[in-house]
C-alpha positions, 0 to 999 in steps of 0.5 A: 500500500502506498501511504506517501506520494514524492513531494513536488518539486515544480517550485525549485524547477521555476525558481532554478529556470528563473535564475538561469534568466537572468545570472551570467557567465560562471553562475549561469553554469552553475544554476544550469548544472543545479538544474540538470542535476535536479531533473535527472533525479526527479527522472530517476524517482519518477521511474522507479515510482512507476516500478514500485507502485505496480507491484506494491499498491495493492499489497496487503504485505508492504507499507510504501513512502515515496520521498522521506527526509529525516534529521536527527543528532545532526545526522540528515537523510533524504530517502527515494523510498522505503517499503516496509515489509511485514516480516520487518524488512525495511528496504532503503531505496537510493535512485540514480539517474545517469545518461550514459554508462557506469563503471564499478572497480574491484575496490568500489569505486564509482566512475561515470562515462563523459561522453564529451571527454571520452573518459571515466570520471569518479563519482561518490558512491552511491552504495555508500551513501545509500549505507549513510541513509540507514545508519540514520534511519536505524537512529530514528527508529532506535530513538523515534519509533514506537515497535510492534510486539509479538508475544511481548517481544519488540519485533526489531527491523532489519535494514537493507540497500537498494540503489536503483538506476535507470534501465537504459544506463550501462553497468559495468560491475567488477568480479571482485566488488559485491554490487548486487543492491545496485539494479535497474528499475525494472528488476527492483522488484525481483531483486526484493522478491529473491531476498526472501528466497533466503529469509529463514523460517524464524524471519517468516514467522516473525510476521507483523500485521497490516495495521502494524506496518501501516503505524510504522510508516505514518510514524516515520511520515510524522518525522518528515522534514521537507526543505525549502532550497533558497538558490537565490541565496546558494548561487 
């Protein structure tokens, strides 16, 4: 069940497409990456939304938040998506839109091709970051969360990475460095799915209900903390 949309982001398009008119020279670059940079994401949320939706809108198993940013002790966290399974698995999902290939080393290091310069470039990793997001997310429902219990036991969630990339970008993954949460969009889904090919019999048992996943998620909607980009300001 979807129980969060993605927050819309029309205002900082205009007000990015207002400073391109009138800035000049370096700055005029600078908005202008801002904004390709801001498009792409919203392109690559966009996709896996579409994904995700399609699959889980009517599942009695899945609580869904499109969009989620969380602060806490100084830490911040802004979350593509998280879908809350009933047997406690919370699934953080980063996504990546990127133009043309990707290419991860054996120490797993991200590279971006340029298509202008004929080269790989480095880029952060998205992995990592993604593993940045739950360290928050598990402070927040250490510290935030009211857990359900089974038998007078707190039924205490396990975290796991997704980051989802765009269907037509190329990947090229080292032999050496484990990549496997990193998908496309469209195999999201059965990446998810085969997980639980391997959950044990004490994980399927330890099952939490509707209503329990629903609460979860309407606890981490409460905590949402949207932010209001001042670009005028920034550039």
């Amino acid at each position: 069940m979807i129980l969060k949309q993605s927050d819309d982001k029309e205002l900082q398009i205009q007000a990015l497409e207002s400073l391109l008119n009138i800035a000049t020279g370096d700055k005029k670059a600078k908005v202008q990456k801002e904004l390709n940079i801001l498009r792409a994401g919203i392109m690559g949320e966009q996709e896996t939304t579409y994904h995700i939706d399609f699959h889980l809108r009517d599942s009695e198993n899945y609580a869904v938040i499109h969009d989620l940013r969380l602060e806490i002790n100084g830490n911040v966290a802004q979350i593509d998506h998280i879908l809350i399974h009933r047997h406690m698995r919370v699934y953080c999902i980063e996504t990546k839109h990127f133009n043309a290939g990707i290419k991860i080393n054996d120490d797993g290091e991200f590279m971006q091709w340029n298509g202008y310069k004929k080269v790989y470039e480095g880029i952060p990793s998205p992995l990592a970051q993604n593993q940045r997001h739950i360290r928050v997310l598990n402070e927040v429902f250490d510290n935030c969360i009211s857990l359900p219990k089974l038998l007078g036991v707190e039924l205490r969630p396990s975290f796991h990475s997704r980051v989802v990339v765009n269907n037509d970008a190329r990947i090229e993954r080292s032999k050496k460095f484990d990549s496997l949460p990193l998908v496309k969009s469209e195999y999201l889904y059965d990446s998810i799915k085969k997980d639980f090919e391997n959950v044990g019999l004490g994980a399927r048992l330890t099952s939490a209900s509707r209503d329990d996943i629903d609460d979860i998620a309407r606890q981490l909607m409460v905590l949402h903390q949207p932010i209001v980009i001042d670009y005028r300001a920034k550039f």
